[in-house]
KOLVEX-797516 format. One line per 10 residues: number of its first residue (from 1); for each residue x, y, z of N, C-alpha, C. Coordinates in steps of 0.05 Angstrom, whole numbers, plus 5000, padded with zeros to 4 digits. Layout:
N
NUM> X,Y,Z,X,Y,Z,X,Y,Z; ...
REM end
This chain:
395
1> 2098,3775,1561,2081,3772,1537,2097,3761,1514; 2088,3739,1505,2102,3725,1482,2101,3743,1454; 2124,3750,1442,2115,3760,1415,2109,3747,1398; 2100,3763,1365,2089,3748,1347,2121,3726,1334; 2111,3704,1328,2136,3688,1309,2139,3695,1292; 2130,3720,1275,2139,3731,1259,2162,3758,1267; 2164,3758,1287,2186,3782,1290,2209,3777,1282; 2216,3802,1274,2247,3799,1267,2244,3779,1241; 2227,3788,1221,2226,3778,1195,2249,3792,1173; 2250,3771,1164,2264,3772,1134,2242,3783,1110
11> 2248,3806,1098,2219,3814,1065,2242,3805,1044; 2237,3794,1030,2254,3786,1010,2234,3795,0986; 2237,3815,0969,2210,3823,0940,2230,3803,0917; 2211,3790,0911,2222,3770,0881,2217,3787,0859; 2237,3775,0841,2241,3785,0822,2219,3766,0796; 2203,3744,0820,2194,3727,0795,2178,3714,0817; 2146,3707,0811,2125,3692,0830,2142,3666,0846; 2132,3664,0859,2132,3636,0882,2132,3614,0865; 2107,3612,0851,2102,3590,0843,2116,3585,0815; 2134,3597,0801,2145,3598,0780,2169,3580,0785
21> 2190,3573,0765,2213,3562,0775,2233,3579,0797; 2238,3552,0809,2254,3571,0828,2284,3587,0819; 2288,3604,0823,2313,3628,0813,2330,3628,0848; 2340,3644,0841,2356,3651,0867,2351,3662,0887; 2324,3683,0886,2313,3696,0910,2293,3670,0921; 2284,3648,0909,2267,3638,0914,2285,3618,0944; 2311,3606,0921,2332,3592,0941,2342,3605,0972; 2343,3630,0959,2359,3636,0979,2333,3647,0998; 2301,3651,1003,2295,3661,1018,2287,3639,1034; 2280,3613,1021,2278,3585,1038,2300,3576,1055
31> 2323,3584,1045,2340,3581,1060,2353,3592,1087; 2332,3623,1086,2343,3639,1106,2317,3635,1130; 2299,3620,1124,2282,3609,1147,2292,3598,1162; 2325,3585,1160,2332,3566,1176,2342,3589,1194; 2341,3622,1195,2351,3630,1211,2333,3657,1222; 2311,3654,1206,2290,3681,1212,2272,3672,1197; 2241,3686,1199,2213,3677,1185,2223,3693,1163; 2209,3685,1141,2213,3697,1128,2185,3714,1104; 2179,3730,1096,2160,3741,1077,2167,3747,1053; 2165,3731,1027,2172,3736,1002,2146,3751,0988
41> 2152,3768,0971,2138,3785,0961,2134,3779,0930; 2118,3767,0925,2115,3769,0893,2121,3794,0876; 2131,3799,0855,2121,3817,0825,2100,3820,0831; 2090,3856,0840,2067,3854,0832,2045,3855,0808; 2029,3845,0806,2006,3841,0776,1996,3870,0774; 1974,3865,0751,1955,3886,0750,1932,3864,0737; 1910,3874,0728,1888,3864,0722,1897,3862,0692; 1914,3868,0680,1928,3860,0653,1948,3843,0651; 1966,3845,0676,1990,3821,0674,1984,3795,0657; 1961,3779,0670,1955,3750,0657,1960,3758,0629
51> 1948,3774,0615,1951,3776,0590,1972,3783,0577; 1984,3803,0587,2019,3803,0577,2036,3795,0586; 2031,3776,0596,2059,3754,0602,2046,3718,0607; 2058,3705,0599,2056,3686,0598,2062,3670,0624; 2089,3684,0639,2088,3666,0668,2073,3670,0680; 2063,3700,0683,2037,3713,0696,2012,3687,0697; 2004,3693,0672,1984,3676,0665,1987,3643,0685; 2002,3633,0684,2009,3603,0703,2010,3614,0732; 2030,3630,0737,2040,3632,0766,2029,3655,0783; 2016,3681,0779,2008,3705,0796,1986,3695,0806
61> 1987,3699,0834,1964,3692,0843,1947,3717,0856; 1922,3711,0855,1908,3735,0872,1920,3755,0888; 1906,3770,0899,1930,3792,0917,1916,3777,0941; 1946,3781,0961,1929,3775,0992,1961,3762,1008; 1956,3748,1023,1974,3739,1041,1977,3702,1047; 1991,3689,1037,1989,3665,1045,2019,3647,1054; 2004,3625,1073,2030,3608,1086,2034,3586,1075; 2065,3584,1058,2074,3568,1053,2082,3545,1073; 2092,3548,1093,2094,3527,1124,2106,3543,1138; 2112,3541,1158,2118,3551,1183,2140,3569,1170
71> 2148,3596,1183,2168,3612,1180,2163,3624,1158; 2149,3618,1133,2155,3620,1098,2119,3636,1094; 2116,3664,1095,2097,3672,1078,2108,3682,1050; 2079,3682,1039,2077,3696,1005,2065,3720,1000; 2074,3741,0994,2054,3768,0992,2053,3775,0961; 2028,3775,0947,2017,3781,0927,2007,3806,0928; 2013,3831,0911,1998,3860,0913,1998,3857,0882; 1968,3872,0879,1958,3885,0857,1953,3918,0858; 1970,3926,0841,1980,3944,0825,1950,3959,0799; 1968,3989,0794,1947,3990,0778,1959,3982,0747
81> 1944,3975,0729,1947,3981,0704,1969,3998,0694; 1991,3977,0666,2004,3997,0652,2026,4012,0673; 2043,3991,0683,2053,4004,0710,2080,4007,0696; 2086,3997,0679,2123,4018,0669,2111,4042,0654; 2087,4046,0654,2094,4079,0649,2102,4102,0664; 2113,4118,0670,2132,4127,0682,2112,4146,0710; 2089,4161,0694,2077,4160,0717,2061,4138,0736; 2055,4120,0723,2039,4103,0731,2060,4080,0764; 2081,4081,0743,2096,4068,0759,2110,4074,0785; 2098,4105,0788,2116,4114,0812,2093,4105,0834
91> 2061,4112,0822,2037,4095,0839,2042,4074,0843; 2056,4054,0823,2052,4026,0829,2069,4021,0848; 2091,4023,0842,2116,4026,0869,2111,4023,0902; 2088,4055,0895,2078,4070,0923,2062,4040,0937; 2040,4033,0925,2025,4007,0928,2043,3978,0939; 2058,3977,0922,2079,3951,0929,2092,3964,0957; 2092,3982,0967,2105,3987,0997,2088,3986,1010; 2065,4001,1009,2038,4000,1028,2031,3967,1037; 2033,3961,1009,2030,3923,1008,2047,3917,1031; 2071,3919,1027,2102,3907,1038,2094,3911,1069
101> 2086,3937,1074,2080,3945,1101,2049,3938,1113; 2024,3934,1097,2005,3912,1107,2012,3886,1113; 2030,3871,1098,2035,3849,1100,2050,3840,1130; 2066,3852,1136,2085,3856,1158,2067,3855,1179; 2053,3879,1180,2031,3885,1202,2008,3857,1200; 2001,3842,1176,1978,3826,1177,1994,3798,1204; 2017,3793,1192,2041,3776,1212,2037,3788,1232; 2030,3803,1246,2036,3817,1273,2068,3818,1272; 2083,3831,1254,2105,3827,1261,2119,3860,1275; 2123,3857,1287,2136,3895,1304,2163,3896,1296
111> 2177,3883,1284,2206,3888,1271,2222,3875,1249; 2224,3886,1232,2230,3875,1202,2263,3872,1207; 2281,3853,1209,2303,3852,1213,2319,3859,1184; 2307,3846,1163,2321,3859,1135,2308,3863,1108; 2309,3876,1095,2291,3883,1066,2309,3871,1046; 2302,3849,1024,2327,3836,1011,2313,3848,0980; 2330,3859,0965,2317,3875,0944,2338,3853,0922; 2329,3839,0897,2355,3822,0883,2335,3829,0851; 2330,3860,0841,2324,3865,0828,2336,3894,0828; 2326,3911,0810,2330,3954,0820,2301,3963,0821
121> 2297,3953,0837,2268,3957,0844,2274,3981,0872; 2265,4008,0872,2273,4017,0898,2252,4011,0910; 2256,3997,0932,2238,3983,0953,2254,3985,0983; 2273,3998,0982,2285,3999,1014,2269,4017,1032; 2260,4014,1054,2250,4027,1067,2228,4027,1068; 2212,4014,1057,2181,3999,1054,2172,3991,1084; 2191,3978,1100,2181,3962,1124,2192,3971,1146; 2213,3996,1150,2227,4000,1169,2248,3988,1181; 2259,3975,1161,2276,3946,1164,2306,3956,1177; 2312,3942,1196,2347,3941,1203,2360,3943,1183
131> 2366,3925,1164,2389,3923,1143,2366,3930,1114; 2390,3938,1096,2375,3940,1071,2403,3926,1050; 2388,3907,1039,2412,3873,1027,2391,3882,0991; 2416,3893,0976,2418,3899,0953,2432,3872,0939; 2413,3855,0919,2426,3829,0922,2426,3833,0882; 2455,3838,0875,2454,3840,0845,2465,3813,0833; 2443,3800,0814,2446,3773,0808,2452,3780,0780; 2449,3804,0763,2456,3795,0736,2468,3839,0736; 2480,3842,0704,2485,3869,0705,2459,3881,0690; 2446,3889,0704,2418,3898,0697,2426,3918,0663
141> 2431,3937,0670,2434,3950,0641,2439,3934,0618; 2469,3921,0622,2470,3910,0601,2449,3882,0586; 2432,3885,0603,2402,3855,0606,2382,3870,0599; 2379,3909,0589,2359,3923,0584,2341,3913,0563; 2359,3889,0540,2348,3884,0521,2328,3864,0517; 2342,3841,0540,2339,3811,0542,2309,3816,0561; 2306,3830,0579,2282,3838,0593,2257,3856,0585; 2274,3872,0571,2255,3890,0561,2249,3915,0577; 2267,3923,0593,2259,3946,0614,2270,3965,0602; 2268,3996,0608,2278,4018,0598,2307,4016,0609
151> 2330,4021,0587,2351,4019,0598,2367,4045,0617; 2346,4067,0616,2356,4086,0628,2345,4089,0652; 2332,4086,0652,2316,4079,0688,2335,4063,0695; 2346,4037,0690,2366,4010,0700,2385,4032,0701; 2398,4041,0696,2424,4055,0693,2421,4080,0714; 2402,4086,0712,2398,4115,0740,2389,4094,0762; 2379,4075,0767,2380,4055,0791,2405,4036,0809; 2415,4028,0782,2436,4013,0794,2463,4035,0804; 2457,4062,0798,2473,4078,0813,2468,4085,0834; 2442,4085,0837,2427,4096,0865,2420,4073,0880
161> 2413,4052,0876,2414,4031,0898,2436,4024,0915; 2449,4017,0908,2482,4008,0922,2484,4028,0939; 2481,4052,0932,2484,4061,0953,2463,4066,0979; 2436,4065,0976,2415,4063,0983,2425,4036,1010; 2438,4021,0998,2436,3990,1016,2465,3993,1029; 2456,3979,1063,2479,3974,1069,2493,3947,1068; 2481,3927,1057,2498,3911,1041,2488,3907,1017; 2506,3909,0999,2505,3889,0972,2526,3871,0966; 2506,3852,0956,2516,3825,0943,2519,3824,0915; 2542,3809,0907,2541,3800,0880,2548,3774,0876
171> 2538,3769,0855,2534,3739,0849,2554,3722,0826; 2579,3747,0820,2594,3738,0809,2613,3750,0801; 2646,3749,0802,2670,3767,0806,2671,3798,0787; 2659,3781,0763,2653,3806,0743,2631,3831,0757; 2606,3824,0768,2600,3842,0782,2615,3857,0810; 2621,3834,0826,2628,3841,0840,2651,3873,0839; 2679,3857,0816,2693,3881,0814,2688,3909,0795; 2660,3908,0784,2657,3925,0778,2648,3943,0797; 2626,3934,0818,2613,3941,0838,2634,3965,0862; 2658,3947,0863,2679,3952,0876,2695,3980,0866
181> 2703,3982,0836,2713,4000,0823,2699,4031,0826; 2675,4023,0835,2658,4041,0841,2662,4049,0870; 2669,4040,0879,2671,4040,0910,2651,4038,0929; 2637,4014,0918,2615,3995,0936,2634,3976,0949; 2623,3964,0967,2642,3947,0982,2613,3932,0980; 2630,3900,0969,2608,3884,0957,2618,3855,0969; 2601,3847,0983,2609,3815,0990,2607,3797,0960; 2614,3776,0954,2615,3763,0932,2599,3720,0943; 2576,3729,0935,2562,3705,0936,2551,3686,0919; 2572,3669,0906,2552,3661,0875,2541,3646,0878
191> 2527,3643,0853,2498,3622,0863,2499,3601,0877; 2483,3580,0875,2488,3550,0891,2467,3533,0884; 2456,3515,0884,2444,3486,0876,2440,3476,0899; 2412,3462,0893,2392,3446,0916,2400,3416,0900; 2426,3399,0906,2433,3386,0899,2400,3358,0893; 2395,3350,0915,2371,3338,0922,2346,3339,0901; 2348,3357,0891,2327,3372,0871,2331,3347,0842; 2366,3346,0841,2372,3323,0814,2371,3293,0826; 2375,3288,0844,2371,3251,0855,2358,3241,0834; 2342,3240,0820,2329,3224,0801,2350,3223,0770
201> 2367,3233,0772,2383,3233,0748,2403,3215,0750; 2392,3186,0751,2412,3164,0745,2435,3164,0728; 2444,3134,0717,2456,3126,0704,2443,3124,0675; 2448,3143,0657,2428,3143,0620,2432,3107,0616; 2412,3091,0608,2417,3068,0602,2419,3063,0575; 2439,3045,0570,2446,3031,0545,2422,3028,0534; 2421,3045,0507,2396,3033,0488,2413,3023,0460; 2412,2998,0443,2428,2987,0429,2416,3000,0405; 2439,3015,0388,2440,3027,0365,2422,3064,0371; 2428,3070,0401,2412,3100,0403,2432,3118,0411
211> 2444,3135,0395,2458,3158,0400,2451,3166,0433; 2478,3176,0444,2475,3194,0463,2456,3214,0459; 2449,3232,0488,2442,3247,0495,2453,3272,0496; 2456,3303,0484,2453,3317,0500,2431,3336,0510; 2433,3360,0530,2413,3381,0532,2414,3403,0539; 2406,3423,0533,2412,3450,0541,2382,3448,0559; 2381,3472,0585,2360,3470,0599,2360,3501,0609; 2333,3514,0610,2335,3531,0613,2313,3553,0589; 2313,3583,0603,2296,3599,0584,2307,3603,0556; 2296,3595,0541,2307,3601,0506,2307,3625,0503
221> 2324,3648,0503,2332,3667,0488,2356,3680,0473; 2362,3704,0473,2383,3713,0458,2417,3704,0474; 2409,3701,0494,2430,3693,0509,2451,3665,0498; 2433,3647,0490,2441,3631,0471,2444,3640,0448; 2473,3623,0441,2488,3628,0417,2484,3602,0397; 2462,3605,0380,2442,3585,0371,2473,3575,0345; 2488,3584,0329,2514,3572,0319,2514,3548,0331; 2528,3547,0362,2548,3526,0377,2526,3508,0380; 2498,3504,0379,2478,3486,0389,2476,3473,0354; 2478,3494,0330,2475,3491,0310,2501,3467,0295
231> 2517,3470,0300,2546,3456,0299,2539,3433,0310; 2533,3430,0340,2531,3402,0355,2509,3384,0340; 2494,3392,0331,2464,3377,0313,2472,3379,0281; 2501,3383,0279,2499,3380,0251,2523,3353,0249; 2528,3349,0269,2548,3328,0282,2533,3303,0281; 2504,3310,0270,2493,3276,0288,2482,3282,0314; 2494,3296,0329,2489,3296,0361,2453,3298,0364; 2443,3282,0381,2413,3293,0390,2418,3314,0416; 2398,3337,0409,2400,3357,0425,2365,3359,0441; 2362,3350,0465,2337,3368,0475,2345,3386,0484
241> 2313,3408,0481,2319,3430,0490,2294,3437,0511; 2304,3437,0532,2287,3435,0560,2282,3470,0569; 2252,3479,0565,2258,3507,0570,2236,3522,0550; 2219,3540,0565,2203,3560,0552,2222,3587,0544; 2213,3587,0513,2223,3616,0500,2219,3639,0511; 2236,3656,0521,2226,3683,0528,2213,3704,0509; 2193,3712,0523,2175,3730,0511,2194,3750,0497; 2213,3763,0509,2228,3788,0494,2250,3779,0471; 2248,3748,0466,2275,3742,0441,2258,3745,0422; 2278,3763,0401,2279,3770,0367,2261,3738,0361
251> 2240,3740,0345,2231,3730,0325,2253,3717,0307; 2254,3684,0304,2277,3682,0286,2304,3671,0294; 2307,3684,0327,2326,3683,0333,2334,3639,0335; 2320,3633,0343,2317,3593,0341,2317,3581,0308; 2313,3597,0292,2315,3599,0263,2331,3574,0256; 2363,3567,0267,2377,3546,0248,2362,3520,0260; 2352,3522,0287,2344,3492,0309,2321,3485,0294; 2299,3507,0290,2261,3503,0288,2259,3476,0282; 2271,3467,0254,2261,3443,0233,2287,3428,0238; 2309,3427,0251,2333,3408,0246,2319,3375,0272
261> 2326,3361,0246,2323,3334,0257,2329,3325,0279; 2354,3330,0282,2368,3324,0301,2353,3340,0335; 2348,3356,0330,2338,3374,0358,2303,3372,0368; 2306,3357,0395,2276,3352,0409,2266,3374,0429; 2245,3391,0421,2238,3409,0439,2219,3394,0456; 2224,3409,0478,2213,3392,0503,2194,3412,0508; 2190,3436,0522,2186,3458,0532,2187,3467,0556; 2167,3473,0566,2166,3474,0602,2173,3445,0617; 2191,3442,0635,2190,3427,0650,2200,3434,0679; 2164,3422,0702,2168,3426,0722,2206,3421,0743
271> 2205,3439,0759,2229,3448,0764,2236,3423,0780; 2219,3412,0800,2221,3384,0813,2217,3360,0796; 2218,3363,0763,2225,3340,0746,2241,3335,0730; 2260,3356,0738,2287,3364,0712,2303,3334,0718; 2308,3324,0740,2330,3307,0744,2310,3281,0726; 2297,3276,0731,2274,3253,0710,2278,3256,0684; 2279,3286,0673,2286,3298,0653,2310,3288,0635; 2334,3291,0653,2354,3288,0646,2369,3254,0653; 2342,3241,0658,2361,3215,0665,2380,3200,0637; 2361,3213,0618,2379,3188,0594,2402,3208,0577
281> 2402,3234,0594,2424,3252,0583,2455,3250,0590; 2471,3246,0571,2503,3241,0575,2513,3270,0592; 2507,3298,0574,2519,3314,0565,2500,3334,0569; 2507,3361,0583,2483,3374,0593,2510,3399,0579; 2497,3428,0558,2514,3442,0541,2500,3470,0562; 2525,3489,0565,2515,3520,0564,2524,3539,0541; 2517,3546,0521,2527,3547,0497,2521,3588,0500; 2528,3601,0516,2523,3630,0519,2539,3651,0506; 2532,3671,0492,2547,3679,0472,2571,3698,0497; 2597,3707,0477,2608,3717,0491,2595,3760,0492
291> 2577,3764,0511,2562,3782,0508,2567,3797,0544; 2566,3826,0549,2564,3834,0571,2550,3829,0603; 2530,3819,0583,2508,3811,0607,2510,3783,0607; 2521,3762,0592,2535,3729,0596,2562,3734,0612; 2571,3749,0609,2607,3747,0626,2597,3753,0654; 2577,3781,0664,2578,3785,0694,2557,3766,0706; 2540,3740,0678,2523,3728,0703,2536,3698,0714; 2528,3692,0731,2530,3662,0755,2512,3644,0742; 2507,3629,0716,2481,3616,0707,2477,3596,0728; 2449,3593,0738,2447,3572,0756,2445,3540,0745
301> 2450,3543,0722,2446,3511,0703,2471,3501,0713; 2493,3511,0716,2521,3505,0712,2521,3485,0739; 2511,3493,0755,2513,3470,0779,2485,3452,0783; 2478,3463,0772,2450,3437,0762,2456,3417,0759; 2465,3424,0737,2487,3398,0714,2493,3380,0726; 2516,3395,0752,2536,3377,0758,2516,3363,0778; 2497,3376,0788,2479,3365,0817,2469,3336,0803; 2463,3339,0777,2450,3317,0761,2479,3290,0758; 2499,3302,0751,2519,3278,0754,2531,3292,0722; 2518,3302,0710,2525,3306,0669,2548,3322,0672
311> 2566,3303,0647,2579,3314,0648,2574,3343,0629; 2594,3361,0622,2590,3389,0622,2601,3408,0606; 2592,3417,0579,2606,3440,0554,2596,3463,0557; 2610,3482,0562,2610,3506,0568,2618,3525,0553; 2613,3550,0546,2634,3574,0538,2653,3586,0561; 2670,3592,0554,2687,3603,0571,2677,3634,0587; 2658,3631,0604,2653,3654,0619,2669,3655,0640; 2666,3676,0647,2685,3688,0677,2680,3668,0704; 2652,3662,0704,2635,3649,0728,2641,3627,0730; 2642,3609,0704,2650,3580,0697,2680,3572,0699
321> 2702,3600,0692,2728,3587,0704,2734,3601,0737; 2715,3615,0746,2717,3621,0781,2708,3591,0786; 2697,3574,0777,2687,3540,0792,2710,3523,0793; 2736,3533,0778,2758,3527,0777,2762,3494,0776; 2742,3469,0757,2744,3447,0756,2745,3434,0729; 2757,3405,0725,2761,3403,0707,2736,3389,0705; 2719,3392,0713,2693,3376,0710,2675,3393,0691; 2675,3414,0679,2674,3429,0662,2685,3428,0637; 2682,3427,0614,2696,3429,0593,2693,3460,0585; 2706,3468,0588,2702,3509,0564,2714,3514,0532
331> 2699,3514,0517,2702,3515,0488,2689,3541,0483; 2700,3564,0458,2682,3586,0449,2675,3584,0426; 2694,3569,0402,2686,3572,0379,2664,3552,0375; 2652,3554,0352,2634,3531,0340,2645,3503,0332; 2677,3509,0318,2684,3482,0314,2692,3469,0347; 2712,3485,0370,2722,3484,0382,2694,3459,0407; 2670,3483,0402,2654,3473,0425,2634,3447,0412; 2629,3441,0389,2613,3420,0380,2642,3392,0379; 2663,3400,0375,2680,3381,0380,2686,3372,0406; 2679,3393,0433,2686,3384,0462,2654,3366,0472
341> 2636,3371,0456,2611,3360,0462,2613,3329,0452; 2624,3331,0419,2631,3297,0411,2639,3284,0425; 2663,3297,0438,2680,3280,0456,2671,3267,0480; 2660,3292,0486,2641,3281,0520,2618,3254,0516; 2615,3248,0485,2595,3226,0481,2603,3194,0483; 2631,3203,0471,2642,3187,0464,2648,3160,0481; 2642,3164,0506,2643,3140,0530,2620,3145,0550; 2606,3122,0556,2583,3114,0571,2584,3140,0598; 2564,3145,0603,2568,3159,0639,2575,3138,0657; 2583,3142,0677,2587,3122,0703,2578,3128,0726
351> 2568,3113,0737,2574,3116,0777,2589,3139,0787; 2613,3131,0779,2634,3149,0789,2634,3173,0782; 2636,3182,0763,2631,3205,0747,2603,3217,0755; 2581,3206,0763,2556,3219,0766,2565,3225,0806; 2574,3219,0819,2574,3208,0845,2605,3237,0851; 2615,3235,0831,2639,3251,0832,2629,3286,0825; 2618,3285,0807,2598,3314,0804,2578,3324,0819; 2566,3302,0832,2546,3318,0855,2558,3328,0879; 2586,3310,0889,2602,3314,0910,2613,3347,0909; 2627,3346,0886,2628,3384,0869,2616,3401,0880
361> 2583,3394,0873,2563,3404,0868,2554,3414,0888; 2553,3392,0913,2549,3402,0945,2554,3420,0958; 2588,3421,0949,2598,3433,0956,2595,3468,0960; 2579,3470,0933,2561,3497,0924,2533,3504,0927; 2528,3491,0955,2499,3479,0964,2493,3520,0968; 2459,3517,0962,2435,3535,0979,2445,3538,1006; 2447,3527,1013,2454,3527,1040,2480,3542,1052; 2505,3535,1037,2524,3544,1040,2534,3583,1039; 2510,3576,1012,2512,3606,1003,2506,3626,1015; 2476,3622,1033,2457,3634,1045,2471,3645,1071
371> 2476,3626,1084,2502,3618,1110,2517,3643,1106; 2531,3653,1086,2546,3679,1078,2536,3696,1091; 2509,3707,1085,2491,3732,1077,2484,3734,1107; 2474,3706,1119,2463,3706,1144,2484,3710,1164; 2518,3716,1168,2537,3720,1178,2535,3756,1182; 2531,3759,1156,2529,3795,1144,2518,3800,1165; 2479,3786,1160,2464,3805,1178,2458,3801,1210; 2488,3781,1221,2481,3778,1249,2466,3751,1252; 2456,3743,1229,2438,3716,1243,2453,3692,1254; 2433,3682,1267,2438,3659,1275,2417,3632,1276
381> 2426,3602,1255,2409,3589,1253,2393,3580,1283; 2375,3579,1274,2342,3574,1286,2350,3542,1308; 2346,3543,1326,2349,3518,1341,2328,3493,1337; 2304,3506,1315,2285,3483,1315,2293,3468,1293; 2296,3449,1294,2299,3427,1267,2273,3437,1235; 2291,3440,1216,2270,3451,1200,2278,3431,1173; 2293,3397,1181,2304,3392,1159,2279,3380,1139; 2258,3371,1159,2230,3366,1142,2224,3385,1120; 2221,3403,1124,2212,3433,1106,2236,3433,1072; 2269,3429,1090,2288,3425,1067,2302,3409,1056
391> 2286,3386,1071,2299,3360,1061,2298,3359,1027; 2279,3364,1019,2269,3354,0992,2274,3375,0968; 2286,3405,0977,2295,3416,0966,2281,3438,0949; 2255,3420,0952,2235,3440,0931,2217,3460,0942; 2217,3479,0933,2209,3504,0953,2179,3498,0951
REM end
C-alpha cells in the first residue's frame, strides 16, 4: 500500500502569514521541501485581527488548508477573540494545536518527522512529531518592546522552550553564546538570502547633474537610529526609505526624516520588486542603534544588499563583523557613519563590484543554511528535481 506524500512532514508555525514578506521561517520552510513536504502554519487570527493589525488586514487568510505546489501546504486557524489575554490565550494556544493536528490528519499524513517552532510560542507536541527544532531568530525579551508582547511571559518561555526542544537553533553568535552559557547546546545558523530574488538590480544609470542614491529597506521602527539617517540627509545625500512603519514605534519616533527634503518615502514594497527597487541605488545603509535586541539579531537586509550588488554602511553589530568582509563598511557614530556613506557615493557602481557582492552573497544562500538544519534532523534531499518550484526564489 502506497503511503500518503505527505508523510514524514515537516510543521513549521510562522511567526508571520505566508503571504506577507518573506522572513526566515518563510525561507527556510521552502527550502526544506527539497528534503520533506512540508506544512507551514500561519499566526493564528481572530475575527478582530484585520482590525488590529495592519499586516493582518493584507495577508490572513480564512481558516482552512491550502496548496501552495507540490510538497508546500498553508494552515490558517482561527482563534478566539482577545487572545493575549492570559486566559484567553491558553484557549487560543489549545485551538492552534487541535488546528496543527487537523491539518496533519486533513494531508493523510501518519508521521510528523519535525515541529519547527522560530517564535516562544509553546507549540511542541501539537503533532506527535520526531524532533522538536526551537529556531531563535531574534532575543525575544529584549524585543518585548519593539513587538509589544508581555515581557514576562517571553522571559518565562524562552527558559522553558530550549529546553522543551531537542534542537535549537540560533541565528546569530550573540544568541547563540548566550544560549550556550545556559547550557543549551545550540547549533548556530545565520540567516541567508535568495540571491535570485535581487537579479533585477542592475547597474544605477548615469543621470547628468542627479545625486546618488541611497536606501534603507525594511520595517520602520525603533530599531533605527533615526540621528545616523539624519546626518546622511543633512549631507545632501538622497535617502529612500523602502518599508512600512511598525505598528508598535513611539509616535515621533521618524520626527527628524517626516519633512526633510532630502528623504523619499516609498512605503510597502512587494518583496519580488525590491531588486527593481533598488536599481538606481549606489548605497543600501543599516543604520541600527547600538541596543540589546540589535547586537543578538542576524538582519536579513545585510545580505540582501549584497544579493542586490550595493554597496554597504552599517553599524558595527556583532552579526555584521561574524560576515567578516570588507564589502561592508561599519561606522557607529553619526559623524563617523554619514561620512562612510559620502564616501561610498563618491564613485559610480560597477559590473564588478555588483558581480563581486552577489558572489559573497551566494555564498550565504537559503539553501546553504537550511542544508545545516536538514543534516541535524537526518534528512536527506528529495531525488525529484524541484528546481522549477526554486528557481525564482520567491516563495
Amino acid at each position: 500500500m502506497v503511503g500518503s506524500p505527505w508523510d514524514g512532514l515537516i510543521v513549521v508555525c510562522g511567526a508571520s502569514w505566508w503571504q506577507g514578506t518573506p522572513l526566515l521561517e518563510h525561507h527556510v520552510a521552502e527550502e526544506l521541501t527539497r528534503y520533506a513536504p512540508v506544512l507551514y502554519v500561519d499566526p493564528p487570527s481572530s475575527l478582530l485581527t484585520r482590525f488590529r493589525n495592519h499586516d493582518a488586514r493584507s495577508f490572513a487568510h480564512s481558516p482552512g488548508l491550502r496548496t501552495v505546489h507540490d510538497g508546500l501546504a498553508v494552515l490558517s486557524i482561527r482563534v478566539p477573540p482577545l487572545m493575549e489575554r492570559p486566559v484567553v490565550k491558553q484557549l487560543a494556544l489549545a485551538a492552534v494545536r487541535r488546528g496543527i493536528r487537523s491539518g496533519v490528519r486533513k494531508l493523510g499524513a501518519e508521521r510528523v518527522h519535525a515541529l519547527v517552532v522560530p517564535n516562544l510560542e509553546p507549540l511542541f507536541g501539537s503533532a506527535g512529531e520526531r524532533h522538536r527544532v526551537l529556531y531563535v531568530k531574534d532575543d525575544y525579551v529584549a524585543g518585548a518592546r519593539l513587538t509589544g508582547l508581555p515581557s514576562r511571559r517571553l522571559h518565562r518561555l524562552s527558559e522553558r522552550l530550549p529546553q522543551e526542544a531537542d534542537t535549537v537553533v540560533a541565528v546569530s553568535q550573540v544568541l547563540a553564546d548566550g544560549l550556550r552559557g545556559s547550557g543549551i547546546e545550540t547549533l548556530l545558523i545565520p540567516n541567508g538570502v535568495d540571491v535570485a530574488v535581487f537579479k533585477d538590480a542592475g547597474v544605477p544609470p548615469a543621470s547628468e547633474g542627479a545625486p546618488p542614491v541611497t536606501a534603507f529597506v525594511g520595517h520602520l521602527s525603533e530599531r533605527v537610529d533615526v540621528a545616523l539617517l539624519a546626518a546622511v540627509a543633512d549631507r545632501g545625500t538622497r535617502i529612500r526609505m523602502i518599508g512600512p512603519p511598525q505598528e508598535t514605534m513611539k509616535e515621533g519616533h521618524l520626527g527628524p526624516l517626516q519633512a526633510h527634503p532630502n528623504v523619499e518615502w516609498v512605503g510597502r514594497v512587494a518583496y519580488s520588486d525590491l531588486g527593481q527597487a533598488l536599481s538606481d541605488v549606489t548605497t543600501c545603509v543599516l543604520p541600527y542603534g547600538n541596543t540589546a535586541f540589535n547586537r543578538a539579531s542576524f538582519p536579513l537586509k545585510i545580505l540582501e544588499y549584497l544579493a542586490a550588488g550595493r554597496r554597504v554602511v552599517s553599524t558595527d553589530l556583532p552579526s555584521v563583523r561574524w560576515l567578516d568582509t570588507p564589502l561592508v563598511d561599519r561606522a557607529d557614530s553619526v559623524e563617523d557613519f554619514a561620512g562612510a556613506v559620502e564616501r561610498s557615493l563618491a564613485s559610480p557602481l560597477t559590473v564588478a563590484e555588483i558581480a563581486e557582492r552577489r558572489a559573497f552573497a551566494e555564498r550565504h544562500s537559503w539553501a546553504a543554511r537550511t542544508r545545516l538544519l536538514a543534516d541535524r534532523l537526518g534528512l536527506v534531499a528529495q531525488a525529484t528535481d524541484t528546481a522549477d518550484r526554486h528557481g525564482a526564489g520567491v516563495p
